[in-house]
N, C-alpha and C positions, 0 to 999 in steps of 0.2 A: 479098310475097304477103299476103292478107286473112286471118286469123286466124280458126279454125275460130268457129261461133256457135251450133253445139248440142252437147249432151254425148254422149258413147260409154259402151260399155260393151262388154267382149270377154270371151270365154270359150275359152280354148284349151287344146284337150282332143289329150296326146301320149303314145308312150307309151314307155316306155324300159326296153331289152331287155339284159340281160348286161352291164350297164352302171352307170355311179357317179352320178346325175345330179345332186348337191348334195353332195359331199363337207366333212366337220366336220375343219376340220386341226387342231380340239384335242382330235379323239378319233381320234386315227389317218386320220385322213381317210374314216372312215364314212361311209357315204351316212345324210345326216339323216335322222331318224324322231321321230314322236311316240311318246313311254314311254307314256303311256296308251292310244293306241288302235291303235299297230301302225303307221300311216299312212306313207309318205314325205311329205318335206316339202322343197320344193325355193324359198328365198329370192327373194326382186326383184331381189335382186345379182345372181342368177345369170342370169334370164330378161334382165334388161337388155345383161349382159355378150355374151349370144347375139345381141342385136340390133346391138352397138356393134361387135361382131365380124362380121358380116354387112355394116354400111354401110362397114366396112376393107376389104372382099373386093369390094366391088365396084370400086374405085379406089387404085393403091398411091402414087399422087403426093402427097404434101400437098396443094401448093402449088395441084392442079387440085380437090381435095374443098375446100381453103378458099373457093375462085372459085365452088363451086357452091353452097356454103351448105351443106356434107354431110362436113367435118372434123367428126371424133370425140375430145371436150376431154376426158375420165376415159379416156387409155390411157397407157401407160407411153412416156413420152418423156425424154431424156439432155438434161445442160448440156455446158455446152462443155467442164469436166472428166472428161465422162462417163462423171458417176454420177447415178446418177435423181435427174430432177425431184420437187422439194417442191412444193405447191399456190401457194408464192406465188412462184416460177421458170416453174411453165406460164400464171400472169397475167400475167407478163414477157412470154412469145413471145407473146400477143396483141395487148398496146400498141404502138400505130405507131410512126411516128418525131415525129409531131405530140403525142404524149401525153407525150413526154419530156421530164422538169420538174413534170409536173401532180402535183397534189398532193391525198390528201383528196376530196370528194365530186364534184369536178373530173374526177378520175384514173378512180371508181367508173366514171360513168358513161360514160366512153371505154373502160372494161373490157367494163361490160355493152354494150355496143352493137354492138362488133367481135366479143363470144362470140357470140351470139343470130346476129349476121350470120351468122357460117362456123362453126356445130356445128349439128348437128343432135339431139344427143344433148341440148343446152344446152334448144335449142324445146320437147323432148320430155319430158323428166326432169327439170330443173331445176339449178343451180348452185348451188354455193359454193366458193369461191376465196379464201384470204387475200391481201391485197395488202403485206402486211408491217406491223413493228411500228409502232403508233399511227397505220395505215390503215385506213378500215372494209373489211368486207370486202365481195363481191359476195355476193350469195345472194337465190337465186330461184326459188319455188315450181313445182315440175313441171308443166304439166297432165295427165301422165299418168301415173298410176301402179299398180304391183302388189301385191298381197295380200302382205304380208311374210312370208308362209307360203304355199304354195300347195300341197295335198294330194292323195294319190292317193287314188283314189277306191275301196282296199280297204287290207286290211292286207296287208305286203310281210313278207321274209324276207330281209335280207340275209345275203351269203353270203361267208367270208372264201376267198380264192384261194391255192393259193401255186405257184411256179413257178419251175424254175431262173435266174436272172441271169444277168446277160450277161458278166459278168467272176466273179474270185475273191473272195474276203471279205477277204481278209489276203494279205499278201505272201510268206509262204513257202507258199502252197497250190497243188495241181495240180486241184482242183474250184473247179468253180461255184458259188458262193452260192446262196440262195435267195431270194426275191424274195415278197413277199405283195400282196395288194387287196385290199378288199373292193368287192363288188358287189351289184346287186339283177337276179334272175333275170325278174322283170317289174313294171313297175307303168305302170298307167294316169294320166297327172297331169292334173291340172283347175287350169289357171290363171286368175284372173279380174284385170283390168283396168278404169280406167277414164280417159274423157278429157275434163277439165273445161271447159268455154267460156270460161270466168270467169278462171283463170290463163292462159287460152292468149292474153289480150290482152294481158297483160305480156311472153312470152315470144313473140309471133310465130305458133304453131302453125299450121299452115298445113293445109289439105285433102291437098295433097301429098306434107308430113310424116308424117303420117296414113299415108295409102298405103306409104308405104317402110318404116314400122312394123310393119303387117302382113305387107308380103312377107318382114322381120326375122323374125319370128316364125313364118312358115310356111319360107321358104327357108332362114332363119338355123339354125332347129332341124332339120332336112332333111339343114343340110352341114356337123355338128358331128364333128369325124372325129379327134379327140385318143383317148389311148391311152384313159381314162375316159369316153369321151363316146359313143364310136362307138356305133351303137345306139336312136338315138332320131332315131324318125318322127313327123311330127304327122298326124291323125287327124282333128280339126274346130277349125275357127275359125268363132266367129259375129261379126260386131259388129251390136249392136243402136246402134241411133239414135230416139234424145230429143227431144222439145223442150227449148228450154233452160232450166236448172236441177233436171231432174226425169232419174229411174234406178230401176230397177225396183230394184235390189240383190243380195244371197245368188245371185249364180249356181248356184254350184258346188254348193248347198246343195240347190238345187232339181232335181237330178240325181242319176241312182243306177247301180247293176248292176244287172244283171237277168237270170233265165234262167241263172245261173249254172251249168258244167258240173264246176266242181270247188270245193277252200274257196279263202279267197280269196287264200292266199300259195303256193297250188297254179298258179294264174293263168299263162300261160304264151302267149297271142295272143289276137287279137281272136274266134276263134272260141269261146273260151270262156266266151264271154258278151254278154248286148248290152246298151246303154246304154236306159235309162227315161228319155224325156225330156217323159212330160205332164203332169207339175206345173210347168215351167218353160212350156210351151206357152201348157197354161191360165192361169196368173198374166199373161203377155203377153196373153191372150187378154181379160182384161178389166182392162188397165191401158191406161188411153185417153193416155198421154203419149208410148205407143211409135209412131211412127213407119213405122220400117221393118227389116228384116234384113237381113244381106247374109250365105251362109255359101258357106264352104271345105270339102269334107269327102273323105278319102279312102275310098273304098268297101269300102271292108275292115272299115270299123266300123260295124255296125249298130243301129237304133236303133228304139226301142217308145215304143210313147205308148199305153195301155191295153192293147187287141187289134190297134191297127196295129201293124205290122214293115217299116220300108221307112232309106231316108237322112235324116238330120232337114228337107232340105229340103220333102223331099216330106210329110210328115209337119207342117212348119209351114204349110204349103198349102192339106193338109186341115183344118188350126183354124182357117183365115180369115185368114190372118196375112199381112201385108205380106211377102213375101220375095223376094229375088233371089239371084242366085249371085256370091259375091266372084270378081273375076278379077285375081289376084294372078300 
């Protein structure tokens, strides 16, 4: 496939309810927060991990995700003494039977060629692979990637749970343990992305790639259904399109709360509030590199742009703005 040749930029606004959506397992597995401003803070590790788990759910074969080009290389996969794969045991299960022998920049590039072929995760995010000792190794810049923090867009509260278990604590006992979480009662998140034209010619990135990335991110975060996870619906995806080389920037930045019905770790749905989105408008509205929109939005979240109140499409409509509707 031809290799995407303008730049992206995404903005995906979700929101997560009673729920853990970035746990710190070196702080008890807290939901991350910024000490300074209250914020949730939810990683690229985590938003990637919801897409790579989404392209799994679509297909449980390998062997028919390697043939499509839509194998997933960063999951937890067993050797034949099964016990988990090290990074230079999953370059193993890519090398053909024709790579065996090769040696050195020889070997690299029968590595990268068969990744890039059957990952999709590889075209999208990028690799690195040890090939073992005194082999270089594979490694290959993403074209796509996420804000290493990615914030909600108030201050939160999290909240520690506790709850009977499911068994006893100790072996001479006739009660239940007790069981703790913590949680976050709501928060709004604003993730921002971006997809480079320039690495995506090393890696393949395909238009289609693309697309599967998105329905990742709107279906993927949709059908997240783990004991921490349950709880999170997305709300709006935009992607904006560039000519290439050029990106507005600061999404998330240029978005706000607004109309506020409570403070903001009081926050508890969408009707508590609606999204300000005409500084993001206006900045599109006279940055002549943008192209076009494409948005997702579930109607539940409402959105203002000075004295307008309406869906952000309708709303980018009215500033003149290129948009159409994503149909993921």
């Amino acid at each position: 496939m031809t290799a995407i040749t303008h730049r992206y930029e995404f903005l995906f606004l979700y929101e997560a309810k009673d729920c853990n959506p970035n746990g710190d397992p070196l702080d008890e597995n807290r939901p991350r927060t910024d000490p300074e401003t209250g914020e949730a803070t939810v990683s690229d590790v985590r938003i990637k991990r919801t897409v790579r788990d989404y392209f799994l759910s679509l297909e449980s074969d390998v062997a028919k995700r390697l043939a499509a080009g839509r194998e997933v290389l960063i999951r937890d996969t067993l050797k034949a003494d099964g016990y988990l794969s090290e990074g230079k045991d999953r370059a193993e299960q890519f090398l053909a039977e024709a790579a065996k022998g090769k040696k050195g920049e020889e070997k690299r590039r029968t590595l990268e060629a068969a990744v890039l072929r059957g990952c999709i995760d590889a075209r999208l995010f990028g690799v690195t692979l040890p090939l073992g000792k005194n082999e270089p190794s594979l490694q290959l810049t993403g074209p796509v990637q996420f804000s290493a923090f990615n914030r909600s867009l108030h201050r939160v509260s999290p909240t520690l749970v506790q709850q009977t278990a499911a068994y006893a604590g100790k072996d001479n006992s006739n009660q239940k343990s007790f069981a703790e979480r913590w949680l976050l009662p709501y928060a709004l998140i604003a993730a921002y992305g971006v997809a480079n034209e320039t690495a995506a010619q090393t890696t393949g990135l395909s238009e289609a790639d693309i697309d599967l990335l998105l329905r990742g991110l709107w279906r993927g975060t949709a059908a997240l259904n783990t004991h921490s996870k349950l709880g999170h619906d997305p709300l709006l995806l935009v992607v904006a399109h560039y000519q290439p080389g050029y990106r507005l920037g600061a999404l998330p930045r240029r978005i706000d709360l607004a109309d506020r019905t409570v403070e903001d770790t009081a926050l508890r749905s969408t009707r508590d509030y609606r999204l300000e989105v005409g500084e993001l408008l206006a900045a599109w509205r006279d940055y002549p590199m943008l192209t076009g929109l494409r948005v997702m939005q579930d109607p539940r979240l409402q959105c203002r742009a000075g004295e307008q109140v309406g869906l952000f499409m309708e709303l980018a409509g009215s500033a003149g703005l290129p948009v159409a509707a994503l149909d993921i």
